[in-house]
PASEBA-1860 file (N, C-alpha, C; in nm, 3 decimals):
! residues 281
1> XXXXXXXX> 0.084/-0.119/0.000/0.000/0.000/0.000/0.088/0.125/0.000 ~ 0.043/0.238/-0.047/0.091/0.355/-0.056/0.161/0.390/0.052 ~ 0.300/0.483/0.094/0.251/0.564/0.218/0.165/0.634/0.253 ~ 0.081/0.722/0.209/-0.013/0.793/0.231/-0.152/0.700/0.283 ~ -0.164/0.552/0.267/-0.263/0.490/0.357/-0.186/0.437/0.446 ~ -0.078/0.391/0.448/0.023/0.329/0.573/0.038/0.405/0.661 ~ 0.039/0.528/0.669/0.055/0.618/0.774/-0.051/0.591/0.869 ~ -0.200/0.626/0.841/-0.327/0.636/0.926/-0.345/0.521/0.992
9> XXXXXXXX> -0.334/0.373/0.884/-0.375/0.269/0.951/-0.238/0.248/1.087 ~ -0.127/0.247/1.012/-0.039/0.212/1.143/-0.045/0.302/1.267 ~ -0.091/0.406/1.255/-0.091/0.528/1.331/-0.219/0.480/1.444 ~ -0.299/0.450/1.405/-0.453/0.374/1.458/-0.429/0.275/1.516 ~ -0.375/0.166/1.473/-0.312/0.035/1.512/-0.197/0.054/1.650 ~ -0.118/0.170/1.602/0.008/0.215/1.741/-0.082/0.265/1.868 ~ -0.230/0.345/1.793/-0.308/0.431/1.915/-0.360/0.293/1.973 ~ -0.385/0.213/1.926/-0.506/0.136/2.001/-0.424/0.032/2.087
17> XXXXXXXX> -0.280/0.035/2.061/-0.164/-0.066/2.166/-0.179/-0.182/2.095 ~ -0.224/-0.203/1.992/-0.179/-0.352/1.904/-0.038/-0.359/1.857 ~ 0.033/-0.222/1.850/0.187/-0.309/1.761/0.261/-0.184/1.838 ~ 0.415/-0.257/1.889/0.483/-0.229/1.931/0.550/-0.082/1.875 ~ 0.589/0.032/1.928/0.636/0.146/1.863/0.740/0.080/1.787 ~ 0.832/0.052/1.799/0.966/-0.015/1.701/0.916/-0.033/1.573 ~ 0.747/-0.136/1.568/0.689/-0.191/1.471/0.664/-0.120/1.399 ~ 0.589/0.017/1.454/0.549/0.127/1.369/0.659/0.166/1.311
25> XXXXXXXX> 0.749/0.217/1.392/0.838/0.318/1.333/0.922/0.255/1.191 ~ 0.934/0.163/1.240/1.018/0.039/1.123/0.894/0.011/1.003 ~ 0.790/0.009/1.012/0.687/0.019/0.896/0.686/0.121/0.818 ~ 0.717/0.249/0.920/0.667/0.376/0.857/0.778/0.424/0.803 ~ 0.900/0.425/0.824/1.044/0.320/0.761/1.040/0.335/0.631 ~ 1.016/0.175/0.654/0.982/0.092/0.508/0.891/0.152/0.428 ~ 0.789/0.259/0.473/0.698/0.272/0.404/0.744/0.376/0.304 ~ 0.837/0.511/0.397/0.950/0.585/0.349/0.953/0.539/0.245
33> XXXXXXXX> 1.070/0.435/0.237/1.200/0.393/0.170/1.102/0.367/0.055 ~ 1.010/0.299/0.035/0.968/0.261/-0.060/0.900/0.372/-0.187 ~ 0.831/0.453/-0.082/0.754/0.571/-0.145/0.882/0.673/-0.201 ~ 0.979/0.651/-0.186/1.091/0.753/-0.194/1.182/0.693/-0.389 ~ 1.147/0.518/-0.323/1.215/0.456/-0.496/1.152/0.466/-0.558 ~ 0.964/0.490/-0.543/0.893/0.471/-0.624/0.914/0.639/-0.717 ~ 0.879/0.723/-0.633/0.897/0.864/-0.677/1.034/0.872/-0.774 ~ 1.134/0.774/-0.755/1.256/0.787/-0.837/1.238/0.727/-0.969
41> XXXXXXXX> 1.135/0.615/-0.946/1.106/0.526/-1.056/1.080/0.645/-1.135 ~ 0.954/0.676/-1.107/0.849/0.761/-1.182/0.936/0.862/-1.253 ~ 1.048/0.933/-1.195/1.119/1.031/-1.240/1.191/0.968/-1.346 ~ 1.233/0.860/-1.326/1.322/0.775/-1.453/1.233/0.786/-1.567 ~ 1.122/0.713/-1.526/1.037/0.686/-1.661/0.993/0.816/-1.724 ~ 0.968/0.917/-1.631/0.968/1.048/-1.690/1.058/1.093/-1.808 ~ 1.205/1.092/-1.739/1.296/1.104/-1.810/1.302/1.067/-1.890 ~ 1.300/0.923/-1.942/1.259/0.839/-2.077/1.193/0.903/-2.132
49> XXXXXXXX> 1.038/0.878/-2.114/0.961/0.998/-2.214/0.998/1.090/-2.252 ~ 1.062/1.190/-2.189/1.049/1.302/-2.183/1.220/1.306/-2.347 ~ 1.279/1.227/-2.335/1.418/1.240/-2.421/1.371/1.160/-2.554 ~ 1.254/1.039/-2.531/1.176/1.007/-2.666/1.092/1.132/-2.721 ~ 0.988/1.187/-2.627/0.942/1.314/-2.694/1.071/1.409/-2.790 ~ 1.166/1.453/-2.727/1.254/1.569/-2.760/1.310/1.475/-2.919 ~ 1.325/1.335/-2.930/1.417/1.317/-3.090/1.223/1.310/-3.168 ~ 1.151/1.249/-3.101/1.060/1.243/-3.210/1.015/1.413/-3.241
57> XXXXXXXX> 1.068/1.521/-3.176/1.034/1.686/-3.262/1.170/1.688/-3.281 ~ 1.280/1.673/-3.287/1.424/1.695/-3.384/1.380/1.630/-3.477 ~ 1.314/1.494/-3.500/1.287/1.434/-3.637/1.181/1.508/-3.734 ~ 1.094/1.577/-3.660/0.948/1.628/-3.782/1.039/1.760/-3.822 ~ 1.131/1.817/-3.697/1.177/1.962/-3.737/1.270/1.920/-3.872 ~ 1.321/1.811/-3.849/1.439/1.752/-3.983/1.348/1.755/-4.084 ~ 1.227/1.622/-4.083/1.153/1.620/-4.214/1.102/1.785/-4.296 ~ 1.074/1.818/-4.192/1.012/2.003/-4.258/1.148/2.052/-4.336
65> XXXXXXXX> 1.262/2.052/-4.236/1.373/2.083/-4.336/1.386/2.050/-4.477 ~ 1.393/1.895/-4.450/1.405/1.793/-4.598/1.310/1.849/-4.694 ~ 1.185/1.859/-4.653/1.070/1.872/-4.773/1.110/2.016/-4.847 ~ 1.116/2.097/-4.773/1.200/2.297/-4.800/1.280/2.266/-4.896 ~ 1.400/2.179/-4.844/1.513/2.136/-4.934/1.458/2.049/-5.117 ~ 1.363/2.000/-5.062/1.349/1.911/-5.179/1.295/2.007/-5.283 ~ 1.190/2.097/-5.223/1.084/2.176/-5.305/1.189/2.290/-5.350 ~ 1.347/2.357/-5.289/1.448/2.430/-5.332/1.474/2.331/-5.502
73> XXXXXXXX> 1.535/2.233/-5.454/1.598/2.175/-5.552/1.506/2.139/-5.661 ~ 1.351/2.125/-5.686/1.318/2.091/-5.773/1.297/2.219/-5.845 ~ 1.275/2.348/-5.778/1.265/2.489/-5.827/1.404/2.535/-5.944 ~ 1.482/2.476/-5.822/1.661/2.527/-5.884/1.730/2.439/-6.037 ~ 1.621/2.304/-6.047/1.622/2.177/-6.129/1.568/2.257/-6.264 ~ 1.425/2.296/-6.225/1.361/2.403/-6.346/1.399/2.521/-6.361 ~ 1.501/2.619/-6.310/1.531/2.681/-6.373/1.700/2.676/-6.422 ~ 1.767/2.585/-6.418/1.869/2.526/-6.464/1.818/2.448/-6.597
81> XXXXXXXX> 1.700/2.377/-6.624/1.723/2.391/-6.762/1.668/2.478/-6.851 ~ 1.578/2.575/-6.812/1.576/2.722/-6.882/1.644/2.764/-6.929 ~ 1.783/2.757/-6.846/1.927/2.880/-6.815/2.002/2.804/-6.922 ~ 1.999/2.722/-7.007/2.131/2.623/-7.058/2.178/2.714/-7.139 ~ 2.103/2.802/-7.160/2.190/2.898/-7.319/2.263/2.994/-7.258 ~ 2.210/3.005/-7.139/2.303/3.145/-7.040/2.418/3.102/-6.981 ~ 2.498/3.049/-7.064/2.639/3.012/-6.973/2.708/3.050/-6.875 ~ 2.672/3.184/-6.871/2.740/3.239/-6.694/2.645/3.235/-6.615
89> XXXXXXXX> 2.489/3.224/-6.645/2.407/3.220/-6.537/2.346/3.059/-6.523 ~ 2.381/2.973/-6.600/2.374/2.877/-6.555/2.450/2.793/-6.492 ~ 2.595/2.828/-6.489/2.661/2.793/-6.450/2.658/2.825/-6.280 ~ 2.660/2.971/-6.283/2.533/2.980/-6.127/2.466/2.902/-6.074 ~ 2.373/2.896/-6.150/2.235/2.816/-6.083/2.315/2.665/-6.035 ~ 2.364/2.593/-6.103/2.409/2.492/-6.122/2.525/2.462/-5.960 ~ 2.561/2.547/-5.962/2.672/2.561/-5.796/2.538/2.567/-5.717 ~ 2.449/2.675/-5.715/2.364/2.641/-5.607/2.307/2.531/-5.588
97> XXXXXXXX> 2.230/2.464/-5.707/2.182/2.314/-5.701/2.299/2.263/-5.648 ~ 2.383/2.267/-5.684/2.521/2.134/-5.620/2.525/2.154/-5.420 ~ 2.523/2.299/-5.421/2.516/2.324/-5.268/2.353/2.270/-5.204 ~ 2.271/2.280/-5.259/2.160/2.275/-5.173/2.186/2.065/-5.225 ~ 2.208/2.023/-5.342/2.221/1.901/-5.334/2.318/1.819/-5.182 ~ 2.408/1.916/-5.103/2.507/1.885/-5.045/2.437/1.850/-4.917 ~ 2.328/1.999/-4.904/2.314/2.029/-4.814/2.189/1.934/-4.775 ~ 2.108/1.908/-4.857/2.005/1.806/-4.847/2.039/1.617/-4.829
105> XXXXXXXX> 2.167/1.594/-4.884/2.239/1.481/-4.838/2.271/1.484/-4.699 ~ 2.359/1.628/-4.646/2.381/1.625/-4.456/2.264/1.661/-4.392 ~ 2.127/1.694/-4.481/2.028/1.672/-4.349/1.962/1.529/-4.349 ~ 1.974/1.483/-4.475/1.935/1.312/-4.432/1.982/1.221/-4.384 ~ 2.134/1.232/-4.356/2.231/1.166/-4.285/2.128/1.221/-4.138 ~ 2.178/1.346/-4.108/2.134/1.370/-3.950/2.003/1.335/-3.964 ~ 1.937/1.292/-4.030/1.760/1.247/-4.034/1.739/1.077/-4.013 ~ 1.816/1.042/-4.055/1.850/0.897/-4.043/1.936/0.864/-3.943
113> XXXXXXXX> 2.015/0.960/-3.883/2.061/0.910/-3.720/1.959/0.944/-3.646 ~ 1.898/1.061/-3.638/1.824/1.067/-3.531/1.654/0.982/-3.507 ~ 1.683/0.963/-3.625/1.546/0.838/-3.632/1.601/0.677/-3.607 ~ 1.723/0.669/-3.626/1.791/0.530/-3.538/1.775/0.584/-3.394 ~ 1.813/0.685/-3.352/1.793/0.706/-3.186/1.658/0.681/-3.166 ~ 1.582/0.755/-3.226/1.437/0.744/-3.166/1.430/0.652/-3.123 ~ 1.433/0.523/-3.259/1.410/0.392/-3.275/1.479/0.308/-3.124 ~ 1.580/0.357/-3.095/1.671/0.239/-3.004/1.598/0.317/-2.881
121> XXXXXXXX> 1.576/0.489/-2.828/1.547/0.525/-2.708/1.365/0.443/-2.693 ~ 1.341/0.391/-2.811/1.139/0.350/-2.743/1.198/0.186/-2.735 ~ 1.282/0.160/-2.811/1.286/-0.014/-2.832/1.374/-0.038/-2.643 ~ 1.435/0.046/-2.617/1.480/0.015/-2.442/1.382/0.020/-2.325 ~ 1.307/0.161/-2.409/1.196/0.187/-2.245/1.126/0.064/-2.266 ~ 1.078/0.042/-2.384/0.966/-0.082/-2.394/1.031/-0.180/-2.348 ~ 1.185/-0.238/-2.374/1.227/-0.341/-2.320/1.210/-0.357/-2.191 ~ 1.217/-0.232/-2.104/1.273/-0.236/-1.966/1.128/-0.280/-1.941
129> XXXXXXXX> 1.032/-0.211/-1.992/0.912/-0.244/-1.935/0.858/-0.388/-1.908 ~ 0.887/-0.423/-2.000/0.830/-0.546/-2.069/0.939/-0.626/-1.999 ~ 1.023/-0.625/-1.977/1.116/-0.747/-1.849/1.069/-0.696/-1.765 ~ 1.032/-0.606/-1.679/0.977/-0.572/-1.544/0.832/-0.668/-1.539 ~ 0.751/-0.608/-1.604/0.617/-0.687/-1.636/0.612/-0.837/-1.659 ~ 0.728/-0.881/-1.709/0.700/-1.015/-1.757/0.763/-1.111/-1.598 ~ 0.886/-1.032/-1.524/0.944/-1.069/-1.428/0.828/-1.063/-1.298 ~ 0.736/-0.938/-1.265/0.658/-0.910/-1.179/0.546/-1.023/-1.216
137> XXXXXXXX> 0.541/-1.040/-1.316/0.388/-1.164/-1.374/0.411/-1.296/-1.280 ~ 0.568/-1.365/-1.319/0.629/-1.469/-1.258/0.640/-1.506/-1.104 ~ 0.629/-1.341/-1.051/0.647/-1.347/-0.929/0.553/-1.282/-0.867 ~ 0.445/-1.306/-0.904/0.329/-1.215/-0.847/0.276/-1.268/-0.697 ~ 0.270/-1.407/-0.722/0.204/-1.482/-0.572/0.349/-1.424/-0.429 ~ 0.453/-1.477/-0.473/0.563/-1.411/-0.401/0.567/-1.264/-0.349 ~ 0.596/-1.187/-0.478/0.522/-1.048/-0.400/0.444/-1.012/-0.312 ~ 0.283/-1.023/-0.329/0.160/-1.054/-0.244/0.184/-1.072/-0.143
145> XXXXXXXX> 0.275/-1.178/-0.135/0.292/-1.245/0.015/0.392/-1.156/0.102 ~ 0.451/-1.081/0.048/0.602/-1.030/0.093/0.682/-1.050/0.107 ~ 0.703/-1.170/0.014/0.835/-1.256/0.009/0.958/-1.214/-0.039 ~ 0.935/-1.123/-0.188/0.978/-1.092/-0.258/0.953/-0.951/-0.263 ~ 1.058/-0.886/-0.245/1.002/-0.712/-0.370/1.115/-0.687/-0.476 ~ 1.020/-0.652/-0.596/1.066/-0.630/-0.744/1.132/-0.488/-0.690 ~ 1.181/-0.410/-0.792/1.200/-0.257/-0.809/1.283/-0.205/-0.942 ~ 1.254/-0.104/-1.016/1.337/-0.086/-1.085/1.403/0.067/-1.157
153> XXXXXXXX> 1.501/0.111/-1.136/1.510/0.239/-1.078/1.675/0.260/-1.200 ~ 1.639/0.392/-1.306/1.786/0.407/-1.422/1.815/0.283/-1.426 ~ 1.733/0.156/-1.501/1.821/0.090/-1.585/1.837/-0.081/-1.509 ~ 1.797/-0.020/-1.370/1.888/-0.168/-1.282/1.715/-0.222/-1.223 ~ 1.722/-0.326/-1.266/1.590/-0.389/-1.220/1.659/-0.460/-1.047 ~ 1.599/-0.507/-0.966/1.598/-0.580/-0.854/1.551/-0.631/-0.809 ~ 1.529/-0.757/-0.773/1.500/-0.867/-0.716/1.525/-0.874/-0.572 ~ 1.462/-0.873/-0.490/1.511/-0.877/-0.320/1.449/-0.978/-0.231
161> XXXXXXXX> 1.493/-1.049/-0.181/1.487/-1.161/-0.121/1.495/-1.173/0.029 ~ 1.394/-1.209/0.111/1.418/-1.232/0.277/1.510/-1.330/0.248 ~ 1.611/-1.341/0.375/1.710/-1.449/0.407/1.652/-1.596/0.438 ~ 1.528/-1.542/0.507/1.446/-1.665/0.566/1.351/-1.757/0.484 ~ 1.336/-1.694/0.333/1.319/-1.733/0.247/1.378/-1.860/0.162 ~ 1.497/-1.844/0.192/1.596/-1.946/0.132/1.710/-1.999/0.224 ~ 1.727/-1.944/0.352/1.836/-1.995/0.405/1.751/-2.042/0.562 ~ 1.847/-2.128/0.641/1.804/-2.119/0.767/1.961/-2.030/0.886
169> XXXXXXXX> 1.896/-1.979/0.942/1.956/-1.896/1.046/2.094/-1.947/1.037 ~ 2.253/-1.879/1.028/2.369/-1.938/1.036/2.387/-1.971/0.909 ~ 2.311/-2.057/0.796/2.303/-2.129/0.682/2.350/-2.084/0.529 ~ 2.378/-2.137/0.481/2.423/-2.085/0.341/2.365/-2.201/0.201 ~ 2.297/-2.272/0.283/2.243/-2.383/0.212/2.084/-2.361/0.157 ~ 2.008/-2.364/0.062/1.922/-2.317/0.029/1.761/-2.405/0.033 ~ 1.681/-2.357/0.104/1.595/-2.466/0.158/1.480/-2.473/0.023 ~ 1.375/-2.563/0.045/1.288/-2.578/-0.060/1.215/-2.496/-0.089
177> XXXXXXXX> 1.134/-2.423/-0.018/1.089/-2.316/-0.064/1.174/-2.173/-0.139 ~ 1.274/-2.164/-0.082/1.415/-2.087/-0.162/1.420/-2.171/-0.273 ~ 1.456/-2.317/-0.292/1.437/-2.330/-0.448/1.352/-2.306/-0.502 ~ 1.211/-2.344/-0.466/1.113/-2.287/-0.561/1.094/-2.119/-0.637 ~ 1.111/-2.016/-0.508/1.141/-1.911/-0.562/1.245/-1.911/-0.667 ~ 1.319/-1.964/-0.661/1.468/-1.942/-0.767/1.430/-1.970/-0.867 ~ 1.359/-2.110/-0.920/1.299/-2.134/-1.016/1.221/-2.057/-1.057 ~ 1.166/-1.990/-1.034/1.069/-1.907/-1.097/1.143/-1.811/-1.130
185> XXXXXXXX> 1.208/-1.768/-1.024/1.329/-1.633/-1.091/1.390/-1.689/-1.216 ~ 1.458/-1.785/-1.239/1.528/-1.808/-1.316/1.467/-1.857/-1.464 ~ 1.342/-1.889/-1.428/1.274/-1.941/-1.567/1.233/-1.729/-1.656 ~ 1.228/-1.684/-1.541/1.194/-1.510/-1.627/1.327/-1.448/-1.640 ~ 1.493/-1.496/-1.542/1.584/-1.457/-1.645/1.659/-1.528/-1.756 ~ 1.593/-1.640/-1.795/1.614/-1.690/-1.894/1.624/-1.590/-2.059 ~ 1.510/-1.568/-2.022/1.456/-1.490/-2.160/1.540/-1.300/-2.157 ~ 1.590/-1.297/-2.071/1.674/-1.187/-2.065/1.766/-1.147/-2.128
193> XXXXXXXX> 1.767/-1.033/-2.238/1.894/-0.997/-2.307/1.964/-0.896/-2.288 ~ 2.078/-0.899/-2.322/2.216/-0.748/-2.257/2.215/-0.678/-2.165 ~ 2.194/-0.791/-2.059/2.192/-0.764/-1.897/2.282/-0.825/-1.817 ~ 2.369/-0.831/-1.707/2.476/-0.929/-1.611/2.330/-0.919/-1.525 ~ 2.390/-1.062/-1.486/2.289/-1.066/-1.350/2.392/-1.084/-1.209 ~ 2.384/-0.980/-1.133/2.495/-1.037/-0.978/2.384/-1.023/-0.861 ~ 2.452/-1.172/-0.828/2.419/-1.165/-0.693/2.448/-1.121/-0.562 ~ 2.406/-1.042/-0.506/2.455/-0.985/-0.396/2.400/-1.056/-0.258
201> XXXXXXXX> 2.439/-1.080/-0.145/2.446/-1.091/-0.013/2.497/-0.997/0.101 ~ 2.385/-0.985/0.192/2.374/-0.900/0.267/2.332/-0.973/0.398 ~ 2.412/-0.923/0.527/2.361/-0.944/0.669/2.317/-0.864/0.738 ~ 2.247/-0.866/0.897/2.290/-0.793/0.969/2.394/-0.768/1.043 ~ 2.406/-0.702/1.131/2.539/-0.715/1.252/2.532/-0.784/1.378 ~ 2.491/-0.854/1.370/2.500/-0.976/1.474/2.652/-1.036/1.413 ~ 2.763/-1.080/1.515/2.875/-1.153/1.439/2.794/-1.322/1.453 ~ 2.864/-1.353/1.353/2.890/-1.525/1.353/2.922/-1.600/1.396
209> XXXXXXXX> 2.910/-1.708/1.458/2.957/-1.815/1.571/3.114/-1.866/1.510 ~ 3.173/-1.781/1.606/3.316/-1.817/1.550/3.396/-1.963/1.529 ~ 3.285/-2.054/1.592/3.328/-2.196/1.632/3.291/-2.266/1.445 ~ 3.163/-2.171/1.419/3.102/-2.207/1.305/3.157/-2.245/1.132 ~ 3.153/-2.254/1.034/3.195/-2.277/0.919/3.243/-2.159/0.840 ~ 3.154/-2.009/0.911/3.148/-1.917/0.864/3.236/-1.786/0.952 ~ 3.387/-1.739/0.929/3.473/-1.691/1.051/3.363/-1.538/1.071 ~ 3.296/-1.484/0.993/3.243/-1.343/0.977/3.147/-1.329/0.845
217> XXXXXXXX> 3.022/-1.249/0.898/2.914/-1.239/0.755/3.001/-1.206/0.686 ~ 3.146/-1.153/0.613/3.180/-1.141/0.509/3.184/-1.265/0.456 ~ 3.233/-1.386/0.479/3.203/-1.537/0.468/3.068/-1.587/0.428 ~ 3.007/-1.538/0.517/2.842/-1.631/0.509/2.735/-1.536/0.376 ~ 2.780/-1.400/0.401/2.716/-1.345/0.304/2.749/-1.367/0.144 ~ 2.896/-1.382/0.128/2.935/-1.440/-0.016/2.885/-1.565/-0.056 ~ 2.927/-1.665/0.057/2.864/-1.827/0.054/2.715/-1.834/0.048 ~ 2.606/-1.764/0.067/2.462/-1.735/0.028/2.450/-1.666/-0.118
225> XXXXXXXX> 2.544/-1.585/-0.124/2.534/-1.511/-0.287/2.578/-1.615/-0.417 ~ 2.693/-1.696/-0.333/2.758/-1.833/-0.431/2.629/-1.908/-0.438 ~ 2.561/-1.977/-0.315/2.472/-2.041/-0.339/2.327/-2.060/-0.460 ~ 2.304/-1.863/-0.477/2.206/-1.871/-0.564/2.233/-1.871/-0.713 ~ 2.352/-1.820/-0.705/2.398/-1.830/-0.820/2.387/-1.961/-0.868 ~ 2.446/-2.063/-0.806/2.429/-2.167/-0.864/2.340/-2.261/-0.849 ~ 2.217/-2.204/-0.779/2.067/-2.233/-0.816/2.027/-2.210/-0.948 ~ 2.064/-2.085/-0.965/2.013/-2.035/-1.073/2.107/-2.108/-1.229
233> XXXXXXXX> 2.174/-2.112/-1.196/2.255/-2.206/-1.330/2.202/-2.273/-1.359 ~ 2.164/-2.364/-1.215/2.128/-2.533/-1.236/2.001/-2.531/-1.320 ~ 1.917/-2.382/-1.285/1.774/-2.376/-1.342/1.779/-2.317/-1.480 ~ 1.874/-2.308/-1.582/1.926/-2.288/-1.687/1.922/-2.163/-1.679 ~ 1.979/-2.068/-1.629/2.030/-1.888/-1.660/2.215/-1.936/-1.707 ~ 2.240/-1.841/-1.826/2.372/-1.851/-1.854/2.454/-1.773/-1.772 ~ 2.532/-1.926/-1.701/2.652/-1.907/-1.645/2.736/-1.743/-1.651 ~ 2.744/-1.701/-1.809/2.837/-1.621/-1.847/2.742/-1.493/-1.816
241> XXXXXXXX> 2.676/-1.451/-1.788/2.595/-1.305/-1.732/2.554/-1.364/-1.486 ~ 2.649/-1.445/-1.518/2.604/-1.476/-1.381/2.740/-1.412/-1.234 ~ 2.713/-1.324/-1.185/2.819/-1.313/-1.061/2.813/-1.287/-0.919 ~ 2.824/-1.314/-0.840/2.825/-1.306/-0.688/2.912/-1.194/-0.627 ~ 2.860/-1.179/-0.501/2.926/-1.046/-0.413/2.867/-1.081/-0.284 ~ 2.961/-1.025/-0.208/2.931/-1.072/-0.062/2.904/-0.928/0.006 ~ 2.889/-0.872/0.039/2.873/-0.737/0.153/2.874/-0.704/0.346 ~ 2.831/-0.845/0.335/2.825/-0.855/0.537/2.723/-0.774/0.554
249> XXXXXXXX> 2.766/-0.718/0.632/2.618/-0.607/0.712/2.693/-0.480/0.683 ~ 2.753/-0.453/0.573/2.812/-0.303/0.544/2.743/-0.204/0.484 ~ 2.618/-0.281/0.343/2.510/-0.181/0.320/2.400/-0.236/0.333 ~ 2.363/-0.223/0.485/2.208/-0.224/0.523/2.124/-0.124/0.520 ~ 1.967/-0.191/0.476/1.891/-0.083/0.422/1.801/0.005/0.567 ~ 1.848/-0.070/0.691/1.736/0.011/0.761/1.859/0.007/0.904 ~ 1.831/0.077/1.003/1.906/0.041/1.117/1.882/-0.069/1.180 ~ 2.038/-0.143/1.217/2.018/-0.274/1.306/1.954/-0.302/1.427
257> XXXXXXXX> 1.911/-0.146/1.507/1.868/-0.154/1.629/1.708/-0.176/1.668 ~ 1.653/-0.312/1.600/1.558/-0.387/1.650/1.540/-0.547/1.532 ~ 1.488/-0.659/1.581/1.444/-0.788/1.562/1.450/-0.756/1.414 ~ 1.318/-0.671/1.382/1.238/-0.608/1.265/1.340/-0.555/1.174 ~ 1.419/-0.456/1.184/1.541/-0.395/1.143/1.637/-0.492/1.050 ~ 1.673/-0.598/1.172/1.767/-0.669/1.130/1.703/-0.771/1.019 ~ 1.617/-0.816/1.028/1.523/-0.884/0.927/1.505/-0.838/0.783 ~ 1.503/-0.706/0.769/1.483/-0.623/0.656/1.667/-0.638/0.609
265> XXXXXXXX> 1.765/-0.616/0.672/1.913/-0.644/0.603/1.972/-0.789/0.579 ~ 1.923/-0.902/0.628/1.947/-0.992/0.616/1.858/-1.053/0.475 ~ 1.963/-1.035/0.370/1.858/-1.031/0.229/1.942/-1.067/0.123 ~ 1.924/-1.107/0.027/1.970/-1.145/-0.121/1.957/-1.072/-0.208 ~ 2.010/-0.961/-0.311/1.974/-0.886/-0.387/1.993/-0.928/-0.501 ~ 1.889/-0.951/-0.636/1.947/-1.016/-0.781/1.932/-0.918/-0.883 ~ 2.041/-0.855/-0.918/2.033/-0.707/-0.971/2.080/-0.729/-1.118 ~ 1.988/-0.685/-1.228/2.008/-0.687/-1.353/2.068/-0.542/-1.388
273> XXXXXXXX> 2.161/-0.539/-1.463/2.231/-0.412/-1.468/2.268/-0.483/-1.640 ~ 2.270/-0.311/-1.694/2.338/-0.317/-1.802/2.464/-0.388/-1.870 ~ 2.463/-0.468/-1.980/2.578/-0.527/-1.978/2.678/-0.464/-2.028 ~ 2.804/-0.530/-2.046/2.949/-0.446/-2.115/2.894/-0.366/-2.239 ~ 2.803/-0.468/-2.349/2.783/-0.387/-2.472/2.697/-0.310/-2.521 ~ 2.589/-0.253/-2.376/2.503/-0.200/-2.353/2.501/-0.060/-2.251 ~ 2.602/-0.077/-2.181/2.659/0.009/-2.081/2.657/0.148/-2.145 ~ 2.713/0.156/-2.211/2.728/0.313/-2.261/2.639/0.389/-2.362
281> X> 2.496/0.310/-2.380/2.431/0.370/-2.427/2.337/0.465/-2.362
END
């Protein structure tokens, strides 16, 4: 739900002594954080539009050019062969046709790049859309539940994952219901083109049982990021757009100081980002 209904109900719910202040405050939080990416979304997609609008009027302002140009040259065409007996004044006319011929070749060059831009700035937004949509379709029951939240913000789609989802407490091993999610993730990045996919791992700050397998979440958080990765292989995503990262509890999204808190950083992030041959467009 919005922030703007999350506020009242939790606010009602805190008055009436059903949920702990921490609870609220950590909702109203989350409710923040969320209302804050969404507003960024919106500004992205703005932006998109807003740079497809600007080539599709450089393109009509080009065509108006072109047509001026064409209707010059067919003028300058008829009176060049009028002029053939006037050797110094046709010879005139004849330089200008050659110039406006020049000049009507460099506006169709720039007419034909900027109509390849058009073309590539609607064929991306639509892409992005259309992997968001087709990824959110896959994972819709997940979402709902709050298992999962999508997001997608300049370019980088995200995938975010409770820990408790796929791991058990201490664990780096991925339980059945964590496979099932993966599968589904992985059957919608299948169909994914000129994107890396990395996996990221994230803790809280609780340290690790030093007796344990894992000396520090820098350990356990990589060994959970290794893990999905190679969920996701097994569920056919290519290997070669596939990479892992570990983080520990270094970028957590909320403060560690409650249950609730720490729950929200202890997470899996599966971040589609531009690839090498896509990057710089």
């Amino acid at each position: 739900m919005g922030k703007k209904l999350l506020a009242p109900l939790c606010a009602f719910v805190l008055a009436t002594g059903c949920v702990p202040q921490g609870k609220y405050d950590a909702a109203m939080q989350r409710a923040q954080t969320l209302d804050e990416q969404l507003q960024e979304e919106k500004g992205a997609r703005a932006a998109a539009d807003a740079k497809v609008r600007q080539l599709e009027e450089q393109v009509k302002g080009l065509e108006e050019k072109v047509a001026g140009l064409e209707q010059d040259q067919a003028a300058l065409s008829t009176r060049l062969n009028t002029a053939e007996a006037r050797l110094t004044a046709g010879a005139a006319e004849r330089r200008a046709l050659e110039q406006k011929n020049a000049e009507l070749t460099a506006l169709n060059e720039e007419l034909a790049s900027s109509r390849r831009k058009l073309a590539e700035a609607k064929e991306a937004l639509e892409k992005r859309s259309a992997e968001y949509e087709s990824l959110a379709k896959s994972l819709e029951k997940e979402i709902s539940e709050g298992k999962i939240e999508l997001s997608e913000l300049k370019g980088r789609m995200t995938v975010n994952l409770k820990d408790k989802i796929l791991f058990a407490s201490g664990s780096a091993r991925v339980g059945k219901e964590g496979q099932d999610a993966l599968a589904k993730i992985a059957e919608a990045l299948k169909g994914v083109q000129g994107k890396i996919i990395r996996v990221e791992g994230h803790t809280d700050d609780v340290p690790t049982d030093p007796k344990g397998p894992f000396p520090s979440n820098w350990e356990l958080s990589l060994a959970r990021s290794m893990a999905v990765v190679r969920s996701l292989q097994d569920a056919g995503v290519d290997p070669t757009v596939l990479s892992a990262a570990g983080y520990g509890p270094y970028q957590p999204i909320a403060p560690n100081d409650s249950p609730e808190n720490r729950s929200l950083n202890r997470r899996i992030e599966i971040v589609l980002a531009p690839g090498a041959a896509t990057a710089g467009r």
